[in-house]
C-alpha positions, -999 to 999 in steps of 0.1 A, spaced: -734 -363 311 -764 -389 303 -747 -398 271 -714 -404 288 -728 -422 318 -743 -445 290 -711 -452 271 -694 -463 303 -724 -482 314 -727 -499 277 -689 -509 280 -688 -523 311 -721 -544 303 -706 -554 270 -706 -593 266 -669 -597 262 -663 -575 293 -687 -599 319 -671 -629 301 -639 -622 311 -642 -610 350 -669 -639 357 -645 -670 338 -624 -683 363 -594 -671 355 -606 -646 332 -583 -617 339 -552 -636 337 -542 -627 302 -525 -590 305 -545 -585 271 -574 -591 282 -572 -567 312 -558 -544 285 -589 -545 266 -613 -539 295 -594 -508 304 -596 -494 264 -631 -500 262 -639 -486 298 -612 -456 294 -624 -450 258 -660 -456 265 -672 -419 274 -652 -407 242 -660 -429 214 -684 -404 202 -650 -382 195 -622 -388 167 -607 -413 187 -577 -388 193 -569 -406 228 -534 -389 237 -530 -410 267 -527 -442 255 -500 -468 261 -481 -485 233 -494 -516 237 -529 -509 243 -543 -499 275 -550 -468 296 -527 -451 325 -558 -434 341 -589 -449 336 -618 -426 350 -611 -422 385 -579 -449 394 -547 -448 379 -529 -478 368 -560 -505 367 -547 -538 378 -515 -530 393 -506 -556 415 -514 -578 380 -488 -562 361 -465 -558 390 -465 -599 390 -470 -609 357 -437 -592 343 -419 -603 375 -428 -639 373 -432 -643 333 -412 -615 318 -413 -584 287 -430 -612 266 -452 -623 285 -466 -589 299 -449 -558 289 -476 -532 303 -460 -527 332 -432 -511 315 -457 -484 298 -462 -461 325 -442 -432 323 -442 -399 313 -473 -401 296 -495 -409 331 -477 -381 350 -488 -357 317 -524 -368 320 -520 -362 358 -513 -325 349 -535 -326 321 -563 -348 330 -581 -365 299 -617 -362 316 -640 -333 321 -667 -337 350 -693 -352 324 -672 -383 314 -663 -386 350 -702 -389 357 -699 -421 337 -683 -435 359 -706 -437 384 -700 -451 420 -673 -427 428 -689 -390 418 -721 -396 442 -712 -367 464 -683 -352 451 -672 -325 481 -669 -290 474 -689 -289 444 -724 -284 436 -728 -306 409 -742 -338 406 -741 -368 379 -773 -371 359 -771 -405 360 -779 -433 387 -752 -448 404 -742 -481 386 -736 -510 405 -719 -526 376 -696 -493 369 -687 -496 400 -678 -532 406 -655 -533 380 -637 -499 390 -629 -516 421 -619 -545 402 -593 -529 384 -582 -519 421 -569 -557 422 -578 -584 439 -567 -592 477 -577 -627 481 -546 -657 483 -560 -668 452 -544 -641 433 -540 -638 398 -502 -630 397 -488 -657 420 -484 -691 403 -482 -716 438 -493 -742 421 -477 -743 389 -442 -735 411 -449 -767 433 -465 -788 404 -431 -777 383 -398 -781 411 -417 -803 439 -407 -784 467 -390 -801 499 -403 -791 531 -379 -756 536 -387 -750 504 -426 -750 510 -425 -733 538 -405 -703 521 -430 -710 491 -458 -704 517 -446 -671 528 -444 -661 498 -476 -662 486 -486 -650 523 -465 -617 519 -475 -616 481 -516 -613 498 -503 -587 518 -486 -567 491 -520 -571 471 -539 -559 499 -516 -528 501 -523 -522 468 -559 -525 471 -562 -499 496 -547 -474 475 -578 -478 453 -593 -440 453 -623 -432 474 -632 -401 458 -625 -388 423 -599 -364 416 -612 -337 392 -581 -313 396 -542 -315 388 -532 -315 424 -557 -343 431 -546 -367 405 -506 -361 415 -517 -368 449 -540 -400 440 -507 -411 416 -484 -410 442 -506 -430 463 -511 -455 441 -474 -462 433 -460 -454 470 -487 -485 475 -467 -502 443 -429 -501 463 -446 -507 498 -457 -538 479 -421 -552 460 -406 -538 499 -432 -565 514 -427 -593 485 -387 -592 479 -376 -606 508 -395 -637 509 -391 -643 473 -352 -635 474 -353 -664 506 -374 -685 481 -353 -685 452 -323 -689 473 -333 -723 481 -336 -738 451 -314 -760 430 -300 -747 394 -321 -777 385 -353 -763 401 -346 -727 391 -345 -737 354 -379 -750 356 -393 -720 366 -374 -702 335 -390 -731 314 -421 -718 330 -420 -685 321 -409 -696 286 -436 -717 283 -458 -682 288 -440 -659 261 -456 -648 232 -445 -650 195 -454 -615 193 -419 -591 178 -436 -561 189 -430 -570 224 -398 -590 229 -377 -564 233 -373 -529 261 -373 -506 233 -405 -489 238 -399 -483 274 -397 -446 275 -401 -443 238 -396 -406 220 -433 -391 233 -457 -381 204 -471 -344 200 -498 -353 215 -475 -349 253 -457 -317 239 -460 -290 264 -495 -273 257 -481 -236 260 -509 -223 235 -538 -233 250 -524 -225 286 -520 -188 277 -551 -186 253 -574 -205 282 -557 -200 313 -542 -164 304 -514 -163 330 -505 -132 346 -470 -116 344 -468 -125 382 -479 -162 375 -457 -172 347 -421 -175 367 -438 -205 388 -457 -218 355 -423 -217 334 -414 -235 369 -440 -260 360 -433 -265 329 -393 -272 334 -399 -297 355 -421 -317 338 -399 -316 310 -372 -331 336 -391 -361 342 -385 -384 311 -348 -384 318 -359 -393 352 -379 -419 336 -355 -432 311 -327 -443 339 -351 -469 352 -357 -489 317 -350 -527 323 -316 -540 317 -322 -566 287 -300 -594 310 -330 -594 336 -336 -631 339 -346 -643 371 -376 -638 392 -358 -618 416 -340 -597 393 -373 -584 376 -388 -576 412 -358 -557 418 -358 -535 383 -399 -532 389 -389 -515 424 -362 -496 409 -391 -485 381 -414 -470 408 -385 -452 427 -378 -433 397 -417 -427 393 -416 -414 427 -387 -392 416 -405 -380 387 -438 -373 407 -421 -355 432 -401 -335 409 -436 -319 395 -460 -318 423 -442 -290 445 -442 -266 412 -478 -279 400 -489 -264 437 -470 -231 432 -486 -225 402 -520 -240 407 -524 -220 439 -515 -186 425 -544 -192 401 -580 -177 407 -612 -197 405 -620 -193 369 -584 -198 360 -583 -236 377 -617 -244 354 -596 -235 322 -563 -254 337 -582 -283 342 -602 -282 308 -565 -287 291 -566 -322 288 -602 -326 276 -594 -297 252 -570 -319 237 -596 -346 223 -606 -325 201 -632 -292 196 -653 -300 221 -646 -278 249 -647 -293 282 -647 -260 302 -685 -256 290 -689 -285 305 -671 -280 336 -696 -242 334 -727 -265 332 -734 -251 299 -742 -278 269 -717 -284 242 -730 -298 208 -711 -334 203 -717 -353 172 -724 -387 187 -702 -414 168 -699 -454 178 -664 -458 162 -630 -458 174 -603 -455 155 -626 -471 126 -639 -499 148 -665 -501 176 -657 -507 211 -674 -539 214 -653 -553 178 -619 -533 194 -623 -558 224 -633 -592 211 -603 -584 186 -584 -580 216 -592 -605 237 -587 -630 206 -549 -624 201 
């Protein structure tokens, strides 16, 4: 647990990483919030292979330690104002997040890393190693989002720099970015207070967290629709010179084709190690085959909501964002009812295997010793997929 503690504490101290959340304006570029979240996500494992199954396509963690889908109100903005090419991470949660919902990727000991929200964990006996870190903790509830009018995502004063607004159109500007605080704040309060060590727990805390998402497009669309309505073709191709102005030249991101992409392996159903670790009885395996049918339901869930390519306007992207979330609703509450069946039928011992799935999956390490307070022999190592966490990011945040 030290050794984990360290690694997250090492991350988050990391140069690159203080740079960038004390520069004004520092967490701007989607990249570089993409960064902090692989060094921070990947920080307790980099003594692994580097086999992180939960990854997103373009870089970037669904779950990182405790709260899923870091800086959500960011990506929630930044596609809807700039576009795919601008900011394409919104369009990576899927499947993959609700998988490592039912399979979590950390055991209790990288969880202690992340100290500030395993202090007193209720119900269990255990207790991190470590010392709380202030640090740790300030940039957990950083990746919460930010609730001040001075938010990232809304771009007042480029809008009234770039179509000087008459007077109804400032005032509908200005209600804009009040009811764009108030969907950040919504949002913010969905940050998690405690950390969710089991599969119920992290279901629950996901559909928190994106219930918070569509309360906040339900807040924003209505002023912005008003907005937009107001303006002149003339003024409303300014703001698409804008959001030109903030693509990228990068091919690998222009287009909606790895929305929903074919999943890896790595998110096949894990039947072996569920009846080698877990060992189901005859009685328990009608409500896990249960289980397991609907989560295989949920990428065609998932698939329906991909952005149209036509998706041009402000407006329009808000819209296919809240469509996006309704289907992750969908999805979520397609698999929580059956995750309960099944998760409640099985005894004590049987949850500790369940749970170890995910952390199983990194590699030989088994995470149930840790979860049985009994040591497991890990080989440290400093690299990640070749590269150190500290190189991964500064290579990163230089693109």
């Amino acid at each position: 647990m030290q050794r984990n503690a360290a690694a997250v504490g090492h991350a988050l101290s990391s140069r690159q990483i203080r740079t960038a959340l004390h520069a004004q304006g520092g967490l701007r570029n989607p990249m570089t919030r993409a960064a902090i979240t692989t060094a921070v996500a990947g920080a307790a494992w980099s003594h692994q292979h580097g086999n992180l199954w939960w990854r997103h396509a373009h870089g970037g963690f669904g779950w990182v330690g405790p709260v899923f889908w870091p800086y959500a109100y960011d990506d929630l903005y930044d596609y809807t104002w700039w576009g795919w090419g601008y900011d394409p991470y919104f369009w990576d949660y899927g499947y993959t997040d609700l998988y490592a919902g039912l399979f979590g990727p950390y055991d209790y000991g990288a969880l202690s890393g992340y100290t500030g929200y395993l202090p007193g964990y209720a119900g269990s006996a255990r207790q991190p190693s470590a010392p709380a870190s202030a640090e740790a903790a300030t940039t957990l509830a950083d990746m919460c989002g930010s609730d001040s009018r001075n938010i990232a995502g809304f771009p007042i004063d480029q809008f009234s720099a770039a179509i000087q607004p008459n007077s109804e159109q400032s005032a509908a500007l200005d209600d804009l970015a009040n009811a764009s605080q108030k969907a950040a704040e919504t949002i913010r309060a969905s940050c998690p207070k405690d950390v969710a060590l089991t599969a119920p727990s992290r279901l629950a805390a996901m559909q928190q967290r994106v219930e918070a998402m569509r309360d906040a497009v339900n807040i924003v669309q209505p002023a912005l629709d008003k907005f937009y309505g107001l303006l002149s073709d003339d003024q409303k191709a300014k703001i698409t010179a804008l959001a030109a102005d903030r693509q990228t030249e990068r091919k690998d991101i222009l287009d909606n084709g790895n929305c929903n992409a074919a999943q890896t392996s790595a998110t096949d159903w894990p039947g072996d190690l569920i009846e080698r670790n877990v060992k189901p009885t005859d009685a328990q395996r009608a409500s896990l085959a249960a289980l397991q049918d609907a989560a295989t339901r949920t990428p065609d869930i998932l698939k329906s909501s991909c952005p149209p390519a036509d998706v041009r306007t402000p407006p329009a992207r808000l819209a296919a964002v809240g469509a996006r979330l309704d289907s992750m609703l969908q999805a979520i509450a397609t698999v929580r009812p059956a995750l309960d069946t099944f998760y409640g039928s099985l005894s004590d011992e049987q949850k500790a295997a369940f749970d170890a799935i995910g952390p199983d999956r990194q590699g030989p390490a088994s995470a149930l010793a840790s979860a049985r307070d009994e040591p497991t022999p890990r080989r440290h190592r400093r690299h990640h997929h070749g590269m150190s966490i500290g190189g991964m990011i500064f290579r990163m945040m230089r693109l």
